[in-house]
MMTF fields as JSON, N, C-alpha, C and O atoms, coordinates in Angstrom:
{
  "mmtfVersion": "1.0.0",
  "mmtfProducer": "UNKNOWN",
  "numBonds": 339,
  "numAtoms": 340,
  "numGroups": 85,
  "numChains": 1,
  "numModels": 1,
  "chainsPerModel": [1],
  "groupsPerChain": [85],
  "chainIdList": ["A"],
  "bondAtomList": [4, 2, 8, 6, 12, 10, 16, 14, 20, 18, 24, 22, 28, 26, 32, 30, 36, 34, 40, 38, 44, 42, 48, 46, 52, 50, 56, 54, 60, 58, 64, 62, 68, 66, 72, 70, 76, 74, 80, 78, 84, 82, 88, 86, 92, 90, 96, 94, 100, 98, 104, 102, 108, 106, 112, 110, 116, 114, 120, 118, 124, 122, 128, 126, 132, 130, 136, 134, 140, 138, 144, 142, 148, 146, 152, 150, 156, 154, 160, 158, 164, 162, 168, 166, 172, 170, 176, 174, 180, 178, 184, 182, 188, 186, 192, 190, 196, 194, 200, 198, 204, 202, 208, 206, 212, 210, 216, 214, 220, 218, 224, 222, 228, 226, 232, 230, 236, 234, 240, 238, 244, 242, 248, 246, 252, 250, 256, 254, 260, 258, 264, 262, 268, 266, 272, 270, 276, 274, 280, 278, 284, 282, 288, 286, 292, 290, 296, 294, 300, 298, 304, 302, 308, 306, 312, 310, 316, 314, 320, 318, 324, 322, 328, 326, 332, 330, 336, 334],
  "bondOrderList": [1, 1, 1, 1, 1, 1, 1, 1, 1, 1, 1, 1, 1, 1, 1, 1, 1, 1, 1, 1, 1, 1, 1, 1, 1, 1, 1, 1, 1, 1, 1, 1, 1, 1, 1, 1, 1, 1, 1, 1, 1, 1, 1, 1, 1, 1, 1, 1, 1, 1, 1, 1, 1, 1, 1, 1, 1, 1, 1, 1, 1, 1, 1, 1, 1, 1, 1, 1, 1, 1, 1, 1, 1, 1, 1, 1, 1, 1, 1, 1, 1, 1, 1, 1],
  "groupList": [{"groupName": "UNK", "atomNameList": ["N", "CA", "C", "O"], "elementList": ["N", "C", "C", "O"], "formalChargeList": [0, 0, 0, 0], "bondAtomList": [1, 0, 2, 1, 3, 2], "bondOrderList": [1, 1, 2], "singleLetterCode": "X", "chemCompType": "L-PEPTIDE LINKING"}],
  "groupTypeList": [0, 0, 0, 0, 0, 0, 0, 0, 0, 0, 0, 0, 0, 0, 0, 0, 0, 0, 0, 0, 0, 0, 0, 0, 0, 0, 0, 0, 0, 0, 0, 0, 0, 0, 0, 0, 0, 0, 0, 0, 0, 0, 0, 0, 0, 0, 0, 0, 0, 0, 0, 0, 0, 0, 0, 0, 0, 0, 0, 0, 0, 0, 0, 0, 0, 0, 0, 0, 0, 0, 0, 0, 0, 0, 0, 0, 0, 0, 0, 0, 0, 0, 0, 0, 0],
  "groupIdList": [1, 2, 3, 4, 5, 6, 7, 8, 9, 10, 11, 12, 13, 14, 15, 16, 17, 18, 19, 20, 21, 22, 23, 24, 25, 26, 27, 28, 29, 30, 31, 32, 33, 34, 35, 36, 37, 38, 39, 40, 41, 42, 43, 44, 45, 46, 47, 48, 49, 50, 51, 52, 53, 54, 55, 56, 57, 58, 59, 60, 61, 62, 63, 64, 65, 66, 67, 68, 69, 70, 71, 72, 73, 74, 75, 76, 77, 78, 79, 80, 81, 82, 83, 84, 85],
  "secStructList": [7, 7, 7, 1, 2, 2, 2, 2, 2, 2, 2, 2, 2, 2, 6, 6, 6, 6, 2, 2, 2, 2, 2, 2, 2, 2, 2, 2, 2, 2, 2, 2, 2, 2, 1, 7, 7, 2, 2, 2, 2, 2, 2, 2, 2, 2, 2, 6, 6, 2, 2, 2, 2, 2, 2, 2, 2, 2, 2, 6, 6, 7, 7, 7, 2, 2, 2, 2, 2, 2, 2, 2, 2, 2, 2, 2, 2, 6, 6, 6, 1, 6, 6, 7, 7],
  "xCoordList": [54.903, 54.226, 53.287, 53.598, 52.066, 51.384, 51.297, 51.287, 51.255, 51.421, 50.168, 49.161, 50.223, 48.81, 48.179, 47.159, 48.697, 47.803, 47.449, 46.446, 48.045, 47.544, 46.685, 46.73, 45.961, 45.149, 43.69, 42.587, 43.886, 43.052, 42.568, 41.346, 43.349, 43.016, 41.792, 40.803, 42.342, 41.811, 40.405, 39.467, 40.523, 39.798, 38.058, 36.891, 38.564, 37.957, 37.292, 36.083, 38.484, 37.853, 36.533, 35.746, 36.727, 35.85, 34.419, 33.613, 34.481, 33.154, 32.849, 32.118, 33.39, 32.945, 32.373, 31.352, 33.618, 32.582, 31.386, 30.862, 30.753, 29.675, 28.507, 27.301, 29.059, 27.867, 27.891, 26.796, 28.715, 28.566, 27.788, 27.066, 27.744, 26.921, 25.573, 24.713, 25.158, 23.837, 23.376, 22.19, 23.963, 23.335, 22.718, 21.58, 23.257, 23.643, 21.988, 21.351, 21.62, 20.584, 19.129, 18.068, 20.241, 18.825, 18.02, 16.867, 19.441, 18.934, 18.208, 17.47, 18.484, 18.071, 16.581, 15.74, 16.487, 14.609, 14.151, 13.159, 14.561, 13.886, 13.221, 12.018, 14.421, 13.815, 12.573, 11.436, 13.294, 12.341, 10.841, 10.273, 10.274, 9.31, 8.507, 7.278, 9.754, 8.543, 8.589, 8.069, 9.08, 8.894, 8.649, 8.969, 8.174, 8.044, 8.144, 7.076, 9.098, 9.422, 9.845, 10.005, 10.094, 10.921, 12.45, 13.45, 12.307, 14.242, 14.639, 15.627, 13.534, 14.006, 13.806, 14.472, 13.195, 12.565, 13.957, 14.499, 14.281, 15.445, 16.514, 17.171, 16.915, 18.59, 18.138, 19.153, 17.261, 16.999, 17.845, 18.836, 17.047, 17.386, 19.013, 19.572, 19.639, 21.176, 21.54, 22.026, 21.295, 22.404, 21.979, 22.497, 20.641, 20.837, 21.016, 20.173, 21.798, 23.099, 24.449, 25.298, 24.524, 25.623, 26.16, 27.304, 25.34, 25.118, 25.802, 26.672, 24.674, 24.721, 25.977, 26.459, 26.71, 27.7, 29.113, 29.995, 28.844, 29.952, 29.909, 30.948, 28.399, 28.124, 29.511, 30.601, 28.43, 29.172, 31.162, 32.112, 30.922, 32.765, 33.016, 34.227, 32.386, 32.584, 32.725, 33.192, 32.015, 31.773, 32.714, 32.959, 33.434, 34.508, 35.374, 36.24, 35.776, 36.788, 36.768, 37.703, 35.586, 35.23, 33.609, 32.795, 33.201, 31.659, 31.402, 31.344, 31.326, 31.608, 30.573, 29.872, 30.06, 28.473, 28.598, 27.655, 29.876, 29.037, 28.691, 28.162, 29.425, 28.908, 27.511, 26.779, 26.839, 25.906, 24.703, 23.518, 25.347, 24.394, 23.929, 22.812, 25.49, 25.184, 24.188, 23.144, 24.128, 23.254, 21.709, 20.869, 21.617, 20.536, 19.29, 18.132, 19.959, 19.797, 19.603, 18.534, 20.369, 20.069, 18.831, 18.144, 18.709, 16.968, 15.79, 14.756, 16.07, 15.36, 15.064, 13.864, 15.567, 15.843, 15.016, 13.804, 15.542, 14.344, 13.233, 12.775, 12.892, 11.541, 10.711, 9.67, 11.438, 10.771, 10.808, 9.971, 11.742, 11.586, 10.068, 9.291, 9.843, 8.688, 7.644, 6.933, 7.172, 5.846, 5.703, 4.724, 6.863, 5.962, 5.416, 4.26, 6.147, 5.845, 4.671, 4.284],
  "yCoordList": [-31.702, -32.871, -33.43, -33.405, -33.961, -34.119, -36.264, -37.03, -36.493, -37.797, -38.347, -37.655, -39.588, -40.417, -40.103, -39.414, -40.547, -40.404, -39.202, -39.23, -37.839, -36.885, -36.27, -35.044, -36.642, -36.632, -37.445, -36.907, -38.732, -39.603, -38.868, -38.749, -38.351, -37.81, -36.502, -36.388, -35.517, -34.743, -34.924, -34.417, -35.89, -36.456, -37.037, -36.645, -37.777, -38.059, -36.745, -36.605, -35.622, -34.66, -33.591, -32.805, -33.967, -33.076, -33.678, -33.16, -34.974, -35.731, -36.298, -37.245, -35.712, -35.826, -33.8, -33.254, -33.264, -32.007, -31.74, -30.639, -32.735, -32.52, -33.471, -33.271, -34.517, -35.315, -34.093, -33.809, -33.491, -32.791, -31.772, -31.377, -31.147, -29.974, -30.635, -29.974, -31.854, -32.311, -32.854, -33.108, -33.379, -33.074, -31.623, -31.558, -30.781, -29.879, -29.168, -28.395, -29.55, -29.272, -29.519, -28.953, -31.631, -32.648, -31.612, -31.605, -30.864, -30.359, -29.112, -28.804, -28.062, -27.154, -27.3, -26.777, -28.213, -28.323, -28.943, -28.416, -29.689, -30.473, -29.129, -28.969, -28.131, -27.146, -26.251, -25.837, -26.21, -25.415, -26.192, -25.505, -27.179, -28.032, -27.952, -28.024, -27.703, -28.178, -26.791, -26.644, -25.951, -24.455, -23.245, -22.129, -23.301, -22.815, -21.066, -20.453, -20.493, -19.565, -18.716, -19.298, -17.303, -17.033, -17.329, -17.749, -17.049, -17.21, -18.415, -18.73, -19.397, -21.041, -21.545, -22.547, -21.183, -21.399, -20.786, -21.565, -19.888, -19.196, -19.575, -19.615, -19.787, -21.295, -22.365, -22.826, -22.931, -24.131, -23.958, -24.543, -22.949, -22.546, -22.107, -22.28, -21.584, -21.254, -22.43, -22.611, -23.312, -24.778, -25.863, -26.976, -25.233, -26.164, -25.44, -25.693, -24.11, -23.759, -24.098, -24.216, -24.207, -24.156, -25.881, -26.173, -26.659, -28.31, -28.92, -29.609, -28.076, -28.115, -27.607, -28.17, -26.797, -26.197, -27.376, -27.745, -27.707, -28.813, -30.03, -30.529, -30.641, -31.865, -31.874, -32.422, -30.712, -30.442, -30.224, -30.578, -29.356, -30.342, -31.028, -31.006, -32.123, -33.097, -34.97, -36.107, -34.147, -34.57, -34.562, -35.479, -33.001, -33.149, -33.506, -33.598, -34.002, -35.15, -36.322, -36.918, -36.705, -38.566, -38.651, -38.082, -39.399, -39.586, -40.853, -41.966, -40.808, -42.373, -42.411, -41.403, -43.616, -43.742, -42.881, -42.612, -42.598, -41.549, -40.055, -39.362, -39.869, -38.721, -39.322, -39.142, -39.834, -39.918, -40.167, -39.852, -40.806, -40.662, -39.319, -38.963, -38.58, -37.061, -36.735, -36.301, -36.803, -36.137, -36.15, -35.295, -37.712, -38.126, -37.788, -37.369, -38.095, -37.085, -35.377, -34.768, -35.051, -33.415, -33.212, -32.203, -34.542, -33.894, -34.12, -33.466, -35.658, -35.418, -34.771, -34.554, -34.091, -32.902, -31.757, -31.556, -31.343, -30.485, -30.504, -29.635, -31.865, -31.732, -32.501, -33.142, -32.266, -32.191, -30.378, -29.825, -29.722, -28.354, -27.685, -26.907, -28.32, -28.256, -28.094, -27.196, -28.99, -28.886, -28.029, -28.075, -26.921, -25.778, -25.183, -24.88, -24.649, -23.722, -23.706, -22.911],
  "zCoordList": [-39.141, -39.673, -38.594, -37.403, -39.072, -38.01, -38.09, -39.054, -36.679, -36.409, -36.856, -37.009, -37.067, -37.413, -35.779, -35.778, -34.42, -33.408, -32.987, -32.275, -33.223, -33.201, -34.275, -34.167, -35.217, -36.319, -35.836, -35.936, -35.336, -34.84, -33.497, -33.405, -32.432, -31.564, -31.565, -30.842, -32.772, -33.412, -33.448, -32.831, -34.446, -35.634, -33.752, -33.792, -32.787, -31.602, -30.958, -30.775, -30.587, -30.166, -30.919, -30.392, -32.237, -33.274, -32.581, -31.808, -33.2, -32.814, -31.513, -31.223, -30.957, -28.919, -28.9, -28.481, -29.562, -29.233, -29.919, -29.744, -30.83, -31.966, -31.151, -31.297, -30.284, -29.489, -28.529, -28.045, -28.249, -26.448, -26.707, -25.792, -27.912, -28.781, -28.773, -28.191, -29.313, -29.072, -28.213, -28.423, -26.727, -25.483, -25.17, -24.706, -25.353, -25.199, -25.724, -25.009, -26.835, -27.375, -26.847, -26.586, -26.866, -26.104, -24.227, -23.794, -23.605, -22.65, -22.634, -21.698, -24.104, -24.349, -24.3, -23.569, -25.348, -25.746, -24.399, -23.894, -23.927, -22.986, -22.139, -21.932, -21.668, -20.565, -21.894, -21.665, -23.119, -23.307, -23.823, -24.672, -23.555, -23.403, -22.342, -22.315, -20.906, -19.877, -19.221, -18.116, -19.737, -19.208, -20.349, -19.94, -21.596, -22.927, -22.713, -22.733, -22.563, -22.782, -23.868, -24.941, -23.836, -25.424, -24.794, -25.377, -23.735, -23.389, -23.664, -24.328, -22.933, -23.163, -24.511, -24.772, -25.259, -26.781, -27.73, -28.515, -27.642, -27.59, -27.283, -28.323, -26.724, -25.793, -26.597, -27.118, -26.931, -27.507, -28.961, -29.397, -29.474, -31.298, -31.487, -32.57, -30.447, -29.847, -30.342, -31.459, -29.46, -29.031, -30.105, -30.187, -31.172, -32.475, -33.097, -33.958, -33.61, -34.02, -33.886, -34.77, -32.963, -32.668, -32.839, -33.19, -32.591, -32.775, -34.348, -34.88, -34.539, -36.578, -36.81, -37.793, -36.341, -36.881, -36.615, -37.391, -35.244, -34.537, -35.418, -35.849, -35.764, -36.388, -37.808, -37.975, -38.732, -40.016, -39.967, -40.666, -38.562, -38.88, -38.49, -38.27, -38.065, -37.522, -38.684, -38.63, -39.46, -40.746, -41.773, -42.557, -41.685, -42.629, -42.325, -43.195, -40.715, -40.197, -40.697, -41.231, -40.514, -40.429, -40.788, -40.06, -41.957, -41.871, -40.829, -41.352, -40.133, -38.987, -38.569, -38.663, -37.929, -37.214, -35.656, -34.911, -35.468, -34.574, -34.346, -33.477, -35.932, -36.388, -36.951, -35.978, -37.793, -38.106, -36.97, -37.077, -35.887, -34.872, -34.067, -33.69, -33.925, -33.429, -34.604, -34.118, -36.318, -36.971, -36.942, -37.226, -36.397, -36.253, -34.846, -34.874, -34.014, -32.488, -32.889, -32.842, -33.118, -33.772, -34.594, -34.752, -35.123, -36.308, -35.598, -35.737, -34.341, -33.556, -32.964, -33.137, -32.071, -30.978, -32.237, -32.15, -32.93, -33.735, -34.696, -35.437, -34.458, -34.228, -33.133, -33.272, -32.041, -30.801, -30.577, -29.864, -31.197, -30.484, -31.368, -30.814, -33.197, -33.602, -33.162, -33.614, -32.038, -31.43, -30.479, -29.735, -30.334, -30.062, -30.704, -30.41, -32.143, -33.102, -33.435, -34.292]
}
């Protein structure tokens, strides 16, 4: 049986690893901005996979504002990676 504080705990770690996924991104594009590579252009499109993927379960934990904020940061972040394309 699982405890209410280990559910909540859970429920914390989902959406800390779904913000840490969109730093994660925010640092991706940034390098691939001021150094526009295919490798860095490339790590960028990685880590907003992988972002999107953390967000969305992060979502089916808790719709909470700080999941909605990780969602929101994430759309930013791609379309800042946009203006390379």
């Amino acid at each position: 049986m699982v405890r209410v504080e280990d559910s909540t705990l859970q429920s914390q770690n989902v959406v800390s690893s779904a913000q840490n996924s969109v730093d994660n991104v925010h640092n991706a594009v940034s390098r691939a901005l001021s150094h526009p590579t295919e490798q860095t252009i490339q790590e960028a499109h990685n880590a907003i996979v992988q972002a999107e993927r953390a967000v969305e379960q992060a979502k089916a934990h808790h719709n909470q504002p700080a999941v909605e904020q990780a969602e929101e940061e994430l759309h930013n972040e791609k379309s800042r990676l946009q203006g390379l394309q």
